[in-house]
Gaussian input, Z-matrix of N, CA and C with variables (Angstrom, degrees):
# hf/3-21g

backbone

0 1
 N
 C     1     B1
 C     2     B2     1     A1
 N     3     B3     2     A2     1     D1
 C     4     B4     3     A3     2     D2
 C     5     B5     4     A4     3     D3
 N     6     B6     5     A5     4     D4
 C     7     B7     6     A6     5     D5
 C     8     B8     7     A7     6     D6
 N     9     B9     8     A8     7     D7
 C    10    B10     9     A9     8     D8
 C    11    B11    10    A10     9     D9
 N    12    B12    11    A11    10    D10
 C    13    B13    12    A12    11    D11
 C    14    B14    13    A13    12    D12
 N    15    B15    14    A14    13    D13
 C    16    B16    15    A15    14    D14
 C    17    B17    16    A16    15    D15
 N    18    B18    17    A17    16    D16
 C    19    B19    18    A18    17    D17
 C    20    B20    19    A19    18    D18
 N    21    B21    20    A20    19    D19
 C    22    B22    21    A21    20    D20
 C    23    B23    22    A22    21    D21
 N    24    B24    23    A23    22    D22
 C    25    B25    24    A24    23    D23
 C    26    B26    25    A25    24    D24
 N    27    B27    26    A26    25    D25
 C    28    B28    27    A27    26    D26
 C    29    B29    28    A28    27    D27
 N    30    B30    29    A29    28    D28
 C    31    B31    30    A30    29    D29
 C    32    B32    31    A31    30    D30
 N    33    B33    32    A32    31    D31
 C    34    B34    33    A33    32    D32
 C    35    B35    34    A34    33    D33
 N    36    B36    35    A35    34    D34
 C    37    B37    36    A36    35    D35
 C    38    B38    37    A37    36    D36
 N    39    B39    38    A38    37    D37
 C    40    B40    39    A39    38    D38
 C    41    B41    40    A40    39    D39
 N    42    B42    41    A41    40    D40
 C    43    B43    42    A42    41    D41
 C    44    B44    43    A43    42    D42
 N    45    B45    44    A44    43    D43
 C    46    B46    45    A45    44    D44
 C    47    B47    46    A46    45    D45
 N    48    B48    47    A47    46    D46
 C    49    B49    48    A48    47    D47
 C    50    B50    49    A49    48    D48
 N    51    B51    50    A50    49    D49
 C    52    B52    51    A51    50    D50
 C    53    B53    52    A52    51    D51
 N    54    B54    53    A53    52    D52
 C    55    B55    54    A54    53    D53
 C    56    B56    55    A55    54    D54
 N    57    B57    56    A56    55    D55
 C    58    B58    57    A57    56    D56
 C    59    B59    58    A58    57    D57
 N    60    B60    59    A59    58    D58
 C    61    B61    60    A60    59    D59
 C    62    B62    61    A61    60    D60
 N    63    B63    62    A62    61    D61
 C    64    B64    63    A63    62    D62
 C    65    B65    64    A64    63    D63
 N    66    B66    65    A65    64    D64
 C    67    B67    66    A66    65    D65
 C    68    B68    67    A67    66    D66
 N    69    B69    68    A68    67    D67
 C    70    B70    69    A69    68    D68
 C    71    B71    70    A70    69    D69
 N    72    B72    71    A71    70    D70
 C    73    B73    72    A72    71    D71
 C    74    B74    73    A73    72    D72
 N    75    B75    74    A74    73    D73
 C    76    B76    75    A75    74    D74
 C    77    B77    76    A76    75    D75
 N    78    B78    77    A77    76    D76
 C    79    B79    78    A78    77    D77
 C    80    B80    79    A79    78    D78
 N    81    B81    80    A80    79    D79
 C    82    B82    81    A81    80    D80
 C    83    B83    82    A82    81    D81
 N    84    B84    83    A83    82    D82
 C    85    B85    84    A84    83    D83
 C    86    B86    85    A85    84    D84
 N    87    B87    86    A86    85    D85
 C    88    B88    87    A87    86    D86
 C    89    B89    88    A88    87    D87
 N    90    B90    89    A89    88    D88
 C    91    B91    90    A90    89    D89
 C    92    B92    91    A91    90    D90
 N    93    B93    92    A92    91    D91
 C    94    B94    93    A93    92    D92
 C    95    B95    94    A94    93    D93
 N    96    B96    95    A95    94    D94
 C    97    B97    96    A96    95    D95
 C    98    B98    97    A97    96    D96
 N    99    B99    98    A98    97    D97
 C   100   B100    99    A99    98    D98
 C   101   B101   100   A100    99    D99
 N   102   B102   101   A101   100   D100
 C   103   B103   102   A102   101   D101
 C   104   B104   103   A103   102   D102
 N   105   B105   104   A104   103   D103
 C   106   B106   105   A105   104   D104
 C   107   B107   106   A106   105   D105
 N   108   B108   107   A107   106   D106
 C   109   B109   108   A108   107   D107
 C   110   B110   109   A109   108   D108
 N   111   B111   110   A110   109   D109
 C   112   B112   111   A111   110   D110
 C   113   B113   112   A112   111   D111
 N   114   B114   113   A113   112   D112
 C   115   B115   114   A114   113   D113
 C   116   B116   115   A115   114   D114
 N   117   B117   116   A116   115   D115
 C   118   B118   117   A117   116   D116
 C   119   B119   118   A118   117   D117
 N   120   B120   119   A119   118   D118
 C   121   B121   120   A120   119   D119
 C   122   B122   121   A121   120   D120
 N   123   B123   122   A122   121   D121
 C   124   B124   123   A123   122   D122
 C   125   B125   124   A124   123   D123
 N   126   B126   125   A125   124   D124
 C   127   B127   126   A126   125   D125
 C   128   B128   127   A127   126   D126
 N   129   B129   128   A128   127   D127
 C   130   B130   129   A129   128   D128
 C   131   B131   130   A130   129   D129
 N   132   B132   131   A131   130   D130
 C   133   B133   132   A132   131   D131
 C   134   B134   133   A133   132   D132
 N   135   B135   134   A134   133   D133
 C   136   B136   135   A135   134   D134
 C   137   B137   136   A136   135   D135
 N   138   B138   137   A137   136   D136
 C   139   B139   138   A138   137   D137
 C   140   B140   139   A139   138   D138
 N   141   B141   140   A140   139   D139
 C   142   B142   141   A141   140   D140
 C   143   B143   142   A142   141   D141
 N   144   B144   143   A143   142   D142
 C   145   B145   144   A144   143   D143
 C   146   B146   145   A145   144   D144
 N   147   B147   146   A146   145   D145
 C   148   B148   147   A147   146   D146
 C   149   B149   148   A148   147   D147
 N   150   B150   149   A149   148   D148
 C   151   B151   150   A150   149   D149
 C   152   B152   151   A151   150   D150
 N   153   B153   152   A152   151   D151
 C   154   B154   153   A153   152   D152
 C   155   B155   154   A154   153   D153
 N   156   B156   155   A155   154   D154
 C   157   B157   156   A156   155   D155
 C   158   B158   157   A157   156   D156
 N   159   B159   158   A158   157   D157
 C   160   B160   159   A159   158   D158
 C   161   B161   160   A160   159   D159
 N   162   B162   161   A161   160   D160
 C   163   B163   162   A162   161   D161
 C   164   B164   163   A163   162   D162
 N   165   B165   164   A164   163   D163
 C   166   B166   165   A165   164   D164
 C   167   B167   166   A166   165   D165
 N   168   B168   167   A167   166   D166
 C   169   B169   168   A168   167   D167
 C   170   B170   169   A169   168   D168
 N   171   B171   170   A170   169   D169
 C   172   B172   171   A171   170   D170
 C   173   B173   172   A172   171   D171
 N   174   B174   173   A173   172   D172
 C   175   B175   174   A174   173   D173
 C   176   B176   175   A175   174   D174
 N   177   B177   176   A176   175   D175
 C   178   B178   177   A177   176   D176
 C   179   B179   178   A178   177   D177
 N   180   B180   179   A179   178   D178
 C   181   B181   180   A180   179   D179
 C   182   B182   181   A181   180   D180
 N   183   B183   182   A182   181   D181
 C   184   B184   183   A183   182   D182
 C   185   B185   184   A184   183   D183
 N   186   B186   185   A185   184   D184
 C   187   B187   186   A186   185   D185
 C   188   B188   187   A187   186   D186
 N   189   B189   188   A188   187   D187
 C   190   B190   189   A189   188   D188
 C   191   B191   190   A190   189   D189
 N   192   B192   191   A191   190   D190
 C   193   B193   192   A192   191   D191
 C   194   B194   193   A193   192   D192
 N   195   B195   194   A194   193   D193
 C   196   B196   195   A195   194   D194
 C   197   B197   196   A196   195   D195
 N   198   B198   197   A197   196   D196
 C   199   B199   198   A198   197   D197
 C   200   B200   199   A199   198   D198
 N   201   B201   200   A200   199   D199
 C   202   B202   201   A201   200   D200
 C   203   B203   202   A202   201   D201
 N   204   B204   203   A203   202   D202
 C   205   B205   204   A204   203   D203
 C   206   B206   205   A205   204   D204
 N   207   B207   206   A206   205   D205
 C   208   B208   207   A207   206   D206
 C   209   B209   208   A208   207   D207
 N   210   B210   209   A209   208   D208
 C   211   B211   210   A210   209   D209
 C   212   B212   211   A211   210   D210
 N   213   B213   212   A212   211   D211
 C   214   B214   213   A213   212   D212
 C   215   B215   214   A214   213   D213
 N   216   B216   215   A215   214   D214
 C   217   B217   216   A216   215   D215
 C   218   B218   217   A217   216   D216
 N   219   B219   218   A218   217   D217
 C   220   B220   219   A219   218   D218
 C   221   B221   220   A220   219   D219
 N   222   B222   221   A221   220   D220
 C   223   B223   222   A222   221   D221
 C   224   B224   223   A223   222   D222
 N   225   B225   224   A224   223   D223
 C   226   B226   225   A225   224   D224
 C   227   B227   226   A226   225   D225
 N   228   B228   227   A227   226   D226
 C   229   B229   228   A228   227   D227
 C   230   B230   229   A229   228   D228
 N   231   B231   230   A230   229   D229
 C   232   B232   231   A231   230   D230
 C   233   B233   232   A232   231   D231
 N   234   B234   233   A233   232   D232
 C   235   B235   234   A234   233   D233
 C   236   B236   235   A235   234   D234
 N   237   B237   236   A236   235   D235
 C   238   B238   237   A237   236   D236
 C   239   B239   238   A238   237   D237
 N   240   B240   239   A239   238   D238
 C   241   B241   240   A240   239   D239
 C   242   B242   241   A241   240   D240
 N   243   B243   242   A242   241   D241
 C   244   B244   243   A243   242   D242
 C   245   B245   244   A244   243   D243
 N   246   B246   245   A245   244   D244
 C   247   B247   246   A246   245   D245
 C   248   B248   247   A247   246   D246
 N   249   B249   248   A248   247   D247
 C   250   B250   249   A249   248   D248
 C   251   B251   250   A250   249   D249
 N   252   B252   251   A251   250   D250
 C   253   B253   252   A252   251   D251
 C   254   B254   253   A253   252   D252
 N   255   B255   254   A254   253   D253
 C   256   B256   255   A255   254   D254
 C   257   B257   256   A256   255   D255
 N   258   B258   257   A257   256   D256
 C   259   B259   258   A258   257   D257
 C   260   B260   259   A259   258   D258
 N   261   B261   260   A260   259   D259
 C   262   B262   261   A261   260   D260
 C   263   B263   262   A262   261   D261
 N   264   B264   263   A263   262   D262
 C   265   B265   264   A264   263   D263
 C   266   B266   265   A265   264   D264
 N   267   B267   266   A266   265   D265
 C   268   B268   267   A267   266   D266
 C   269   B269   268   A268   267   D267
 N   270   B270   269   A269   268   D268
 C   271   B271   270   A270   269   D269
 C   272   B272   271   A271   270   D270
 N   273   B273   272   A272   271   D271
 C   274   B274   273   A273   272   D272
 C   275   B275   274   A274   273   D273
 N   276   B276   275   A275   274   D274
 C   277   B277   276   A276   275   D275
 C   278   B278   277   A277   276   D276
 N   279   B279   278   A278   277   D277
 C   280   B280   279   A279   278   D278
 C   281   B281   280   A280   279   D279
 N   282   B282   281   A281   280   D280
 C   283   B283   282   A282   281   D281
 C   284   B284   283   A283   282   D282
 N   285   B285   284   A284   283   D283
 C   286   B286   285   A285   284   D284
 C   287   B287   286   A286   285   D285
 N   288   B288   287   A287   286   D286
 C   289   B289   288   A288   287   D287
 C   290   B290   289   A289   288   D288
 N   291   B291   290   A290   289   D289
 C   292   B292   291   A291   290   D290
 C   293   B293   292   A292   291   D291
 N   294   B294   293   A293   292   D292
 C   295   B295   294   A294   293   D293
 C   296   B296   295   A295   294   D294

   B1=1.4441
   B2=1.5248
   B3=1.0182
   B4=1.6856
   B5=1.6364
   B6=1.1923
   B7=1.5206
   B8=1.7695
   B9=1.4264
   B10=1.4767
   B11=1.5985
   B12=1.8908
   B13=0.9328
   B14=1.7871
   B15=1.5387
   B16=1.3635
   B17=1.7064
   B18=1.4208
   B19=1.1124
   B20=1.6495
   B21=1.5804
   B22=1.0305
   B23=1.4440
   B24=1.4509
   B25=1.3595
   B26=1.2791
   B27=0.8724
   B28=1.2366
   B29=1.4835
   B30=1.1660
   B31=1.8895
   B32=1.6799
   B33=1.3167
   B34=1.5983
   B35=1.1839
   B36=1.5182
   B37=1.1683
   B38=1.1373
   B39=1.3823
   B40=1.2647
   B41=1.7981
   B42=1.1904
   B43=1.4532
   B44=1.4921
   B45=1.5870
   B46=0.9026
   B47=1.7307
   B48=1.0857
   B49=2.1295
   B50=1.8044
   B51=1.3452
   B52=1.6505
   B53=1.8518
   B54=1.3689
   B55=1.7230
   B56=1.0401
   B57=0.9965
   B58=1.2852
   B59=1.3822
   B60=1.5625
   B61=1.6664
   B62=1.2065
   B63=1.3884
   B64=1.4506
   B65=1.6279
   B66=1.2992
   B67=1.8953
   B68=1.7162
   B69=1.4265
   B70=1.5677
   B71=1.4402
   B72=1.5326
   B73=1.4587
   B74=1.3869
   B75=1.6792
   B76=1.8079
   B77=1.7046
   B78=1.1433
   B79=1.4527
   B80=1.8989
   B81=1.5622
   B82=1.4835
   B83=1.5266
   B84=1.6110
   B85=1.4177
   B86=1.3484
   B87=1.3342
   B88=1.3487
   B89=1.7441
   B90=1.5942
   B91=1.4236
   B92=2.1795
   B93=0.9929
   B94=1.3575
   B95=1.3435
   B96=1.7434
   B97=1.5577
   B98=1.6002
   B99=1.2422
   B100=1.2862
   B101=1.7450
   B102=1.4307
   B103=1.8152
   B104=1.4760
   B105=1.3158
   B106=1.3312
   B107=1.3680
   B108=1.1605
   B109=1.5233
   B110=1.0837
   B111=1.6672
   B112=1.1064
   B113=1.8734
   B114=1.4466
   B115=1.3714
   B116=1.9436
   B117=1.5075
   B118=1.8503
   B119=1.9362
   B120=1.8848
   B121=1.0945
   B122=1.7798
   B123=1.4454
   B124=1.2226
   B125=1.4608
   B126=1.9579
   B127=1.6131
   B128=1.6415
   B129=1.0094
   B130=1.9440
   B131=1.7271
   B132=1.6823
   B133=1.7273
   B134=1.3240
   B135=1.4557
   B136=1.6030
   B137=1.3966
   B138=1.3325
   B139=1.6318
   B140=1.7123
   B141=1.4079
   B142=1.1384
   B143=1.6430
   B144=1.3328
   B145=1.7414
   B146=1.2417
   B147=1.6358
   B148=1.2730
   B149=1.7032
   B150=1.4008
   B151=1.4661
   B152=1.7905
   B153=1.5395
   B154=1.5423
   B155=1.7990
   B156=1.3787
   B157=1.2227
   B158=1.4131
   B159=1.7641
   B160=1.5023
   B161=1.3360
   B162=1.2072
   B163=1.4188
   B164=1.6367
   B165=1.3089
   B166=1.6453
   B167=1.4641
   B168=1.0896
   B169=1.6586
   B170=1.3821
   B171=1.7299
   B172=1.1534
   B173=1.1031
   B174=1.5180
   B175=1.7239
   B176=1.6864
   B177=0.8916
   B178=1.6348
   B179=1.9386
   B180=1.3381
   B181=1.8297
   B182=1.6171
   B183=1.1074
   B184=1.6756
   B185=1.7815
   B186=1.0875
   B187=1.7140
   B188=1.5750
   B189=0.9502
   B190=1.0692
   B191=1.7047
   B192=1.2957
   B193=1.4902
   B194=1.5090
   B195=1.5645
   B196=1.2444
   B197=1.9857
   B198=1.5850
   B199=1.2755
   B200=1.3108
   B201=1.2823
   B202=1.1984
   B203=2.1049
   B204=1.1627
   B205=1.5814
   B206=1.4853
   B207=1.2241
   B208=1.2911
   B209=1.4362
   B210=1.5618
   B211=1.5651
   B212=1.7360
   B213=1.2499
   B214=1.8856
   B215=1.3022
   B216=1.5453
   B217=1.5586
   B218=1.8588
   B219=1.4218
   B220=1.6298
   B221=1.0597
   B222=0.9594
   B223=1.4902
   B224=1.6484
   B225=1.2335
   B226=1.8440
   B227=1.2673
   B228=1.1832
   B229=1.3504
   B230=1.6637
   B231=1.3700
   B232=1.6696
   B233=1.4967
   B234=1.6866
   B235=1.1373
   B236=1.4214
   B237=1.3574
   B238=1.5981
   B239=0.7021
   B240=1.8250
   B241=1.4986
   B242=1.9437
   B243=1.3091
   B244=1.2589
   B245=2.2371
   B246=1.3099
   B247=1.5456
   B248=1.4718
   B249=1.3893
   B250=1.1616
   B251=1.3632
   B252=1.3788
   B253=1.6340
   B254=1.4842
   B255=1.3459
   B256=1.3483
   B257=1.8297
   B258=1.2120
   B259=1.3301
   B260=1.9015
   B261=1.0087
   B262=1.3718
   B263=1.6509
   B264=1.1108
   B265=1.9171
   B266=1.7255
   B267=0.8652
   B268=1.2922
   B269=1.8918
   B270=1.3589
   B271=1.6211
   B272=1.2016
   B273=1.4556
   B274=1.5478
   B275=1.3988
   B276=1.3504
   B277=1.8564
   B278=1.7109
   B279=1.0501
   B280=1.8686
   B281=1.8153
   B282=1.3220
   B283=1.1018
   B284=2.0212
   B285=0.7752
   B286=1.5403
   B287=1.3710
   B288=1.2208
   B289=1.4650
   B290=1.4430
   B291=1.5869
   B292=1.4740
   B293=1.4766
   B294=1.4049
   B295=1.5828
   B296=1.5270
   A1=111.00
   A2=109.87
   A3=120.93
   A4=117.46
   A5=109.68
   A6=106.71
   A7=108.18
   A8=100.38
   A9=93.91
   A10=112.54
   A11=122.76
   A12=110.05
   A13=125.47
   A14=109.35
   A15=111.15
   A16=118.53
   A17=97.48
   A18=107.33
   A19=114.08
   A20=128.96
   A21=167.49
   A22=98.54
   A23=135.45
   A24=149.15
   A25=77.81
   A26=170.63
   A27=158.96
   A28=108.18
   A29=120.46
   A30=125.06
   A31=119.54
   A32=108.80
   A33=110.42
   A34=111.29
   A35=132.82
   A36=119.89
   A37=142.47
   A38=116.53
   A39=132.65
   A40=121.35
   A41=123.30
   A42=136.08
   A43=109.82
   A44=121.86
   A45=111.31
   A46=92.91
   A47=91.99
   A48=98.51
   A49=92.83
   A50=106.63
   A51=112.39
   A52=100.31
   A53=100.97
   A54=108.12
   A55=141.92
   A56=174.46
   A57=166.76
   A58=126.87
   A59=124.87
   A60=137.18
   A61=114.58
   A62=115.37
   A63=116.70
   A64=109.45
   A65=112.75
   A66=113.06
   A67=109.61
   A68=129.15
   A69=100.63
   A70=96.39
   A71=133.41
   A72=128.50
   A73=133.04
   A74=101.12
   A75=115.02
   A76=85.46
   A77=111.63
   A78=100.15
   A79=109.11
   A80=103.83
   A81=107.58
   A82=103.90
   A83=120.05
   A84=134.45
   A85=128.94
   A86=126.35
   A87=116.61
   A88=126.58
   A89=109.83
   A90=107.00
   A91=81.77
   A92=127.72
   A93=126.81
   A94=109.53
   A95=107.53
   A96=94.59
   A97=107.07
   A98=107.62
   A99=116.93
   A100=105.88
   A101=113.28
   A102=109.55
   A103=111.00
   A104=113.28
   A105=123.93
   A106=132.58
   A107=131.26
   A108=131.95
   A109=95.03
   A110=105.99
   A111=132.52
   A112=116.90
   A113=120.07
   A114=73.62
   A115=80.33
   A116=102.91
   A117=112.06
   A118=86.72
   A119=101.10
   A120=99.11
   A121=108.48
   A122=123.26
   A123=101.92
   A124=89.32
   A125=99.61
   A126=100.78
   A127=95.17
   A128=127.67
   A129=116.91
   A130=99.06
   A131=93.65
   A132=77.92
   A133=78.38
   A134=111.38
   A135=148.89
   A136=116.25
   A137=100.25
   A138=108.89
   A139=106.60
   A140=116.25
   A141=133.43
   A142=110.54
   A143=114.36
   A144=150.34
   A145=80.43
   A146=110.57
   A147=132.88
   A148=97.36
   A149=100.58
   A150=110.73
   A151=97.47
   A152=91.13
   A153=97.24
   A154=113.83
   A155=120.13
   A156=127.08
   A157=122.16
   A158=99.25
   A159=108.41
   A160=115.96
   A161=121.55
   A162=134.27
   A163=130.12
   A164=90.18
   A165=116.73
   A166=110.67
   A167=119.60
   A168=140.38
   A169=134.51
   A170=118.29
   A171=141.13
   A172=123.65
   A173=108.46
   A174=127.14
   A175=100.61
   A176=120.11
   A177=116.80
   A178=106.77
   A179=77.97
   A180=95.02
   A181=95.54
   A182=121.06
   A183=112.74
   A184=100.62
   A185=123.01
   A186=116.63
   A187=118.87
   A188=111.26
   A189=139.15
   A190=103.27
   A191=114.61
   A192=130.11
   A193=86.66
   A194=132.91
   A195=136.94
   A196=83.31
   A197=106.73
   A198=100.39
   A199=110.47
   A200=139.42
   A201=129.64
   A202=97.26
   A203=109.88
   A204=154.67
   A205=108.11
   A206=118.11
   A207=122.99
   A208=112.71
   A209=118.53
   A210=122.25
   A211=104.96
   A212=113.84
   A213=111.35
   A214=124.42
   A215=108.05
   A216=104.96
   A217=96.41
   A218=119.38
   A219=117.48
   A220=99.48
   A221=157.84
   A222=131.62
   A223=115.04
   A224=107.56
   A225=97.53
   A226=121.82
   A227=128.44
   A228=119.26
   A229=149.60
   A230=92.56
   A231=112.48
   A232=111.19
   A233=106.70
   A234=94.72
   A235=171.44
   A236=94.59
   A237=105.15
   A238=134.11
   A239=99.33
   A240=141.53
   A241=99.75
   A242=110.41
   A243=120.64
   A244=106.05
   A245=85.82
   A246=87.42
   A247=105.68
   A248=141.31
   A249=118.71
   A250=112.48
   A251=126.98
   A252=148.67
   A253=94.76
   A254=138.87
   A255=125.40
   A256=117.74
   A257=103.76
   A258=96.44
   A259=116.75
   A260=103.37
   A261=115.37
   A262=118.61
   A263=103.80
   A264=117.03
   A265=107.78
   A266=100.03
   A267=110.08
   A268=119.70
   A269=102.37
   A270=87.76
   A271=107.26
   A272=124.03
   A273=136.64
   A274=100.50
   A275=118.98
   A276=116.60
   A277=109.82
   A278=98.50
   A279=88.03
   A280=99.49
   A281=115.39
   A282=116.54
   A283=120.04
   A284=127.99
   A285=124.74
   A286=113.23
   A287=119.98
   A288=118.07
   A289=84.52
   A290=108.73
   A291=112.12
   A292=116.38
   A293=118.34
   A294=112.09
   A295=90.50
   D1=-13.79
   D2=179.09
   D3=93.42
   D4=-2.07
   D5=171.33
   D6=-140.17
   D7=-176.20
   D8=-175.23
   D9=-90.27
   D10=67.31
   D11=-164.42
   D12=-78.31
   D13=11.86
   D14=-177.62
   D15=-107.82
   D16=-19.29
   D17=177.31
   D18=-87.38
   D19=-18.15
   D20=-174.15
   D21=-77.53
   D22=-33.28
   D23=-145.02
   D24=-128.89
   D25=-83.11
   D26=-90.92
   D27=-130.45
   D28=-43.67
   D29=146.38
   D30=-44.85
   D31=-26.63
   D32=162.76
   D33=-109.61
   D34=21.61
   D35=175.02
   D36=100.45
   D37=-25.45
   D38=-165.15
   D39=-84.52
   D40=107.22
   D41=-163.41
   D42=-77.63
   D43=128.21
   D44=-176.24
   D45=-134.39
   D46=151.67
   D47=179.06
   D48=-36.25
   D49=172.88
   D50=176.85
   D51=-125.77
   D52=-10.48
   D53=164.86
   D54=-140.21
   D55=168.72
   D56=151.83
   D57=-119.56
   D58=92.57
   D59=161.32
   D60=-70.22
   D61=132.81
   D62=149.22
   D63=-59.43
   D64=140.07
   D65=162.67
   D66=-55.11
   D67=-9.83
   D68=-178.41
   D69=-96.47
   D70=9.65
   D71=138.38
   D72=-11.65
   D73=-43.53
   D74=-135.55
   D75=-113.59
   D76=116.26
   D77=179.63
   D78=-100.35
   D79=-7.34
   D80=179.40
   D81=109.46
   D82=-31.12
   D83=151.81
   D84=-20.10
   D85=112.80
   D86=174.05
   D87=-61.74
   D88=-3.55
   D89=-167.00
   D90=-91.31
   D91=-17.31
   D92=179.88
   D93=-33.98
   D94=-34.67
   D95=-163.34
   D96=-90.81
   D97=18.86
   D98=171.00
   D99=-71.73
   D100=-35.06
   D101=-176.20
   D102=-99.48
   D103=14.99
   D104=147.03
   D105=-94.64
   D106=106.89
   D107=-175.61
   D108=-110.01
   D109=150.96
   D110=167.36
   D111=0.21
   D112=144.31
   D113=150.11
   D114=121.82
   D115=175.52
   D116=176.79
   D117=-109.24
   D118=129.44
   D119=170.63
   D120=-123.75
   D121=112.57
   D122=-159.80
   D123=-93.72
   D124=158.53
   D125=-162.94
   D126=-101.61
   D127=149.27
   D128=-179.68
   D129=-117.67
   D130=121.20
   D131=163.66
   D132=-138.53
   D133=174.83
   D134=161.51
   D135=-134.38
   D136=89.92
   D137=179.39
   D138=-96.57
   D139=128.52
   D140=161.57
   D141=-129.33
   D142=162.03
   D143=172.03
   D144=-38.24
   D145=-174.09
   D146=150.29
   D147=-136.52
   D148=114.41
   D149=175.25
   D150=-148.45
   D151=164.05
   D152=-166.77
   D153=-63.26
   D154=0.78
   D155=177.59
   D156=-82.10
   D157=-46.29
   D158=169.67
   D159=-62.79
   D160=-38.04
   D161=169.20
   D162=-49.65
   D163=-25.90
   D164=-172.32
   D165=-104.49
   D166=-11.91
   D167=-169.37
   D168=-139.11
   D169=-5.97
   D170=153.84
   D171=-126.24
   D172=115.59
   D173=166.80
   D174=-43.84
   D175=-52.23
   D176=-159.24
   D177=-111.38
   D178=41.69
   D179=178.77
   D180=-49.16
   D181=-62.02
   D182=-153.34
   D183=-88.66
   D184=12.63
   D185=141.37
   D186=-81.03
   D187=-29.58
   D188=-163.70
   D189=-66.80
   D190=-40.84
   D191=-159.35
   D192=-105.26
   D193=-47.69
   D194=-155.48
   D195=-64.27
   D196=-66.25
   D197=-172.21
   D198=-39.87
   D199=-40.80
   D200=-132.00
   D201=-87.70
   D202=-39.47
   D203=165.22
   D204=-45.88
   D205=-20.73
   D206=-178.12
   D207=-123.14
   D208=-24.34
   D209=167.08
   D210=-73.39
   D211=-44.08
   D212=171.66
   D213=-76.97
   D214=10.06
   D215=-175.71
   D216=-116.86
   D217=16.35
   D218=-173.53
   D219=32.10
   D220=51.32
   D221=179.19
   D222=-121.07
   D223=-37.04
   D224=174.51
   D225=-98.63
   D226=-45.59
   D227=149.70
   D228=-50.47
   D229=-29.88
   D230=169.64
   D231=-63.20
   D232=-62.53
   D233=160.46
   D234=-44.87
   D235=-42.23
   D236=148.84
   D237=-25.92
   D238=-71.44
   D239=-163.07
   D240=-58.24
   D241=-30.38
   D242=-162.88
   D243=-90.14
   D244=-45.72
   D245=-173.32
   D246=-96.41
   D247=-37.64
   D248=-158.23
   D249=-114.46
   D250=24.26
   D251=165.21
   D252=80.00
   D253=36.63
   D254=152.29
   D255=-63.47
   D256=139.83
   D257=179.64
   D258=-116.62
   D259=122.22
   D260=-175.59
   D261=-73.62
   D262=107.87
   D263=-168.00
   D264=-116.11
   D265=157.85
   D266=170.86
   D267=-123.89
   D268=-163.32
   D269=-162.59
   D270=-106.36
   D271=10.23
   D272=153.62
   D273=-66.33
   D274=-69.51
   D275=179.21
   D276=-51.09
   D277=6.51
   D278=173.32
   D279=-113.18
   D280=-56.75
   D281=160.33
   D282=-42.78
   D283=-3.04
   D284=154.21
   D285=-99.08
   D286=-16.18
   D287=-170.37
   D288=-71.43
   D289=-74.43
   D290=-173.33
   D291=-24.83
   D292=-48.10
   D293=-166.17
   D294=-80.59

């Protein structure tokens, strides 16, 4: 970006994830928490339909559906979240830390 904008953020405080996964990462697998380290890992999906529009208008249509396929199936994230004490936050609970 041309300046030091993370280190800049972080002298005022401001918390930002330290990683970023896509959700088709998480297979529901216990060795998963192996690509989690320590640490805030925010998970990124973009789940959409599959209709002839998305298809017509997204390069990465079929991530798109995979994500979507994997948030209605609970299954890889829940799990984790359920057996191996990951805790699921959002970016309000980061925003209070900060204040």
């Amino acid at each position: 970006m041309g300046f030091p904008f993370r280190e800049l953020a972080v002298e005022r405080g401001v918390l930002a994830p330290d990683r970023v996964l896509p959700i088709s990462t998480f297979t529901g697998d216990a060795s998963d928490l192996d690509l989690v380290p320590p640490g805030v890992t925010e998970v990124r999906a973009a789940p959409a339909l599959d209709t002839p529009e998305l298809r017509a208008s997204a390069v990465d249509w079929q991530a798109r559906i995979t994500d979507a396929t994997l948030l209605e199936s609970q299954g890889a994230l829940s799990r984790l979240d359920e057996t191996n004490g990951l805790a699921t936050i959002g970016y309000r609970s980061l925003r209070q830390l900060m204040r």
